[in-house]
C-alpha positions in Angstrom: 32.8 7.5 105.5 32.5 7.9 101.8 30.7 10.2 99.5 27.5 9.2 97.3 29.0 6.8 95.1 26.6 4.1 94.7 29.3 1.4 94.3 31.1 2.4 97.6 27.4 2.0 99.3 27.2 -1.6 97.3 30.5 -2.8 98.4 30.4 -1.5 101.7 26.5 -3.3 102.4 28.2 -6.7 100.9 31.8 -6.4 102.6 30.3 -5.1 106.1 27.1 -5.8 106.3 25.5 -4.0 109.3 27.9 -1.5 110.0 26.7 2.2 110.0 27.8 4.1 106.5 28.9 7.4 107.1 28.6 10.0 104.1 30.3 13.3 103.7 27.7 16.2 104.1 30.3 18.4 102.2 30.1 16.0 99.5 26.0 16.2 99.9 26.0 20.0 99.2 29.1 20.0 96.7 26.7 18.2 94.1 23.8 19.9 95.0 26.0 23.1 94.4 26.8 21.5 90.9 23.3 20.5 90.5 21.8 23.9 91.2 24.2 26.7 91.2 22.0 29.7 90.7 19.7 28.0 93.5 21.6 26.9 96.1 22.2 30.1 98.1 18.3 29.4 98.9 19.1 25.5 99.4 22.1 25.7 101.4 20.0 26.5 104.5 17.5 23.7 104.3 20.4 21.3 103.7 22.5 22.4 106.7 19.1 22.4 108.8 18.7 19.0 108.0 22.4 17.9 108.6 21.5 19.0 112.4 19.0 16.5 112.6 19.9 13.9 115.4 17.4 11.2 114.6 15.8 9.5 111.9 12.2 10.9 113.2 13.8 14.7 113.2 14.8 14.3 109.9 11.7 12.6 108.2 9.5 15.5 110.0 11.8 18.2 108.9 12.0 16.9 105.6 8.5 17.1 105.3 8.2 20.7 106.4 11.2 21.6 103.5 9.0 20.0 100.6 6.2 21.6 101.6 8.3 25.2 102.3 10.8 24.9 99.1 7.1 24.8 96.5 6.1 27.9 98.5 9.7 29.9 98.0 9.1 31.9 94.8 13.3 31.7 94.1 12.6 27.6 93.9 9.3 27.3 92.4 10.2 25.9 89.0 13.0 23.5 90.1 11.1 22.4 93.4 9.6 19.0 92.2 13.1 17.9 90.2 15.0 19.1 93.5 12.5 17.1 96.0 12.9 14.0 93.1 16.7 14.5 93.3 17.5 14.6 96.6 15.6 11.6 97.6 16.2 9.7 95.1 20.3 10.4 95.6 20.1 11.0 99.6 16.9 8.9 101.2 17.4 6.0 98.4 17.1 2.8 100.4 16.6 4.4 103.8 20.0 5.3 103.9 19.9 8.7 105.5 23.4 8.5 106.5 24.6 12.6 106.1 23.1 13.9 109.2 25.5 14.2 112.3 23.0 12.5 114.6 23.4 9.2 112.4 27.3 9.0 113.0 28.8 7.2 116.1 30.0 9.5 119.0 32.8 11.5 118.0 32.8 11.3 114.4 32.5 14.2 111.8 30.5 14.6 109.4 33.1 15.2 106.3 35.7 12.9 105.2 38.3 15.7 104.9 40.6 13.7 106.9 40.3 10.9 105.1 41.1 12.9 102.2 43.8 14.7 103.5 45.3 11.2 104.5 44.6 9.4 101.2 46.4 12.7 99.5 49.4 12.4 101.3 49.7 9.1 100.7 49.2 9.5 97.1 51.2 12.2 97.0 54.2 11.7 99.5 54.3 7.8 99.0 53.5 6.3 95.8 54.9 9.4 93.8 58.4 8.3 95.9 57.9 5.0 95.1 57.1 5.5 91.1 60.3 7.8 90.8 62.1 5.6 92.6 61.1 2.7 90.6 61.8 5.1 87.3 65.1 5.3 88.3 66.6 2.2 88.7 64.8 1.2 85.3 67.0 4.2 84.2 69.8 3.5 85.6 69.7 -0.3 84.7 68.5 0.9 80.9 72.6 2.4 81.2 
């Protein structure tokens, strides 16, 4: 599971090809949040009804229904065609609709906070030891 970085998608296509990518839906609505701040109190709820989806087929219908109910929302009038443009362009690009649940194998979440918490404490608990502990003995052999 990554988030939307093309390159990881790239890499991950050419290194295992025909595996099932998982992508973080808190990474999904963190940009959108960045994307459209003022607006995303109204998007929120359309995104989280599509990370319920459990199939492809549920989610192309219900994506279908949120175009058509997003133009008619007075809030998200004026941003409705770049948000539609965004979103599929960033999220349904290739046919990858990898954020909703339903796409993930059995037992998987839907975030990568785990992964993150991992990859912090390695970062943080493991190569930090290892670059002090490498800065001293050049210090002490600098004596």
């Amino acid at each position: 599971m990554t988030d939307f970085a093309k390159w990881e998608s790239k890499a991950i296509k050419q290194v295992f090809p025909g595996t099932k990518h998982g992508k973080c839906f808190f990474h999904l609505k963190s940009n959108v949040k960045k994307k459209y701040p003022k607006q995303f109190s109204k998007l929120e709820q359309y995104i989280d009804n599509l990370g319920n989806c459990h199939t492809i087929f549920q989610l192309n219908s219900l994506w279908e229904l949120v175009k058509d109910d997003i133009k008619s929302v007075e809030e998200l009038k004026n941003i409705s065609s770049d948000f539609i443009t965004y979103f599929e362009d960033t999220y349904f690009n290739e046919n990858e609709k990898t954020f909703h649940i339903g796409f993930l194998p059995p037992g998987f979440g839907n975030t990568n906070n785990m992964l993150e918490s991992h990859h912090r404490y390695l970062k943080r608990d493991v190569f930090e030891y290892k670059v002090r502990s490498l800065g001293n003995i050049l210090f002490i052999s600098f004596l």
